[in-house]
N, C-alpha and C positions, 0 to 999 in steps of 0.2 A: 614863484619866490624870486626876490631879486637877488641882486648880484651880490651887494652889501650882507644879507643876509646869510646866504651861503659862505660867504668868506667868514662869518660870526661863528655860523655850525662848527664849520673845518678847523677855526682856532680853538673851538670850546674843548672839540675832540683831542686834538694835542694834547691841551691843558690837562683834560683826565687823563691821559696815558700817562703824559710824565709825572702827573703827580699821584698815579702805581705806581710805578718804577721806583718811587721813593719808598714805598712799602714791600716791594719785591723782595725776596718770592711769598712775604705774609702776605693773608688775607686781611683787608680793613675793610668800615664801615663807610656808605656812600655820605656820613654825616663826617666822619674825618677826611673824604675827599673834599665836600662843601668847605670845610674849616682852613683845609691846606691852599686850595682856592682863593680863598679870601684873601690867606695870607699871603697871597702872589699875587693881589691885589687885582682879582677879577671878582669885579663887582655884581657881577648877573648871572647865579647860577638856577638860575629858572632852566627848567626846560630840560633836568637832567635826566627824566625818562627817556625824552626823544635822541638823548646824547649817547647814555649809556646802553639802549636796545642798537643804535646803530653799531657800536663798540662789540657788543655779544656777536651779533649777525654775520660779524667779519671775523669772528674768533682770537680778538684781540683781547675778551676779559671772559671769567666766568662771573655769573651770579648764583648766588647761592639760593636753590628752590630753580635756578634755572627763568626766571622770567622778571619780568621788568615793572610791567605796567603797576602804576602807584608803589611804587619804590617807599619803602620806607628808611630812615635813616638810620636806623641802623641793622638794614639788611646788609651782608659782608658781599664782597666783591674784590675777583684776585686775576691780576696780569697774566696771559699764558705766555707759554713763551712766542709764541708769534707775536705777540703784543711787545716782547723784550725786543724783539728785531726790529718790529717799526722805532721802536727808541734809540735802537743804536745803528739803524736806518742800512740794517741790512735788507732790508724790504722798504717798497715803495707804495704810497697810499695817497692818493690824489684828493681824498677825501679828509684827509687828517693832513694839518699844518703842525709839524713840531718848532 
C-alpha cells in the first residue's frame, strides 16, 4: 500500500470518529455517518467496511450485531468511550488523523 494511501485510511478514520462524537453518546446509522460525511465535504466514502472493522478492532466504536462485513446503512453504530478520548485526544492513535 502506498504512502498516499494510508495517509487517505488514517484521515477517513478521523473523519468517522468525529463525525460520532457529533452523535455521542446516541447510537446512529452508518447511512447518517455517509450523510454527515458528505456534508463535511468528503467526497469518497467507499470503503467504509474496511474503515469502520478497523474502528471496532481498536474498540473505538461498537456495531450493533457486532460485525462489519457488508454493513448495511442502516445498521446503528455508537462511539465508546475510548473512542471519546481519541477525540478529545486524551489518547493517541497513530492510525487515526483527527
Amino acid at each position: 500500500m502506498d504512502e498516499t494511501q494510508v495517509l487517505k485510511n488514517k484521515q477517513m478514520r478521523g473523519q468517522i470518529i468525529r463525525t460520532l462524537a457529533l452523535f455521542y453518546p446516541d447510537t446512529t446509522s452508518i447511512s447518517n455517518i455517509r450523510t454527515a460525511l458528505i456534508t463535511k465535504g468528503v467526497t469518497s466514502t467507499g470503503e467504509m467496511d474496511k474503515h469502520l472493522t478497523y474502528l471496532k478492532d481498536k474498540k473505538y466504536i461498537i456495531v450493533k450485531d457486532g460485525f462489519i462485513k457488508d454493513a448495511k446503512d442502516d445498521d446503528m453504530v455508537t462511539l465508546t468511550a475510548k473512542g471519546v478520548d481519541l477525540v478529545e485526544e486524551t489518547i493517541k492513535d497513530p492510525g487515526v488523523i483527527l
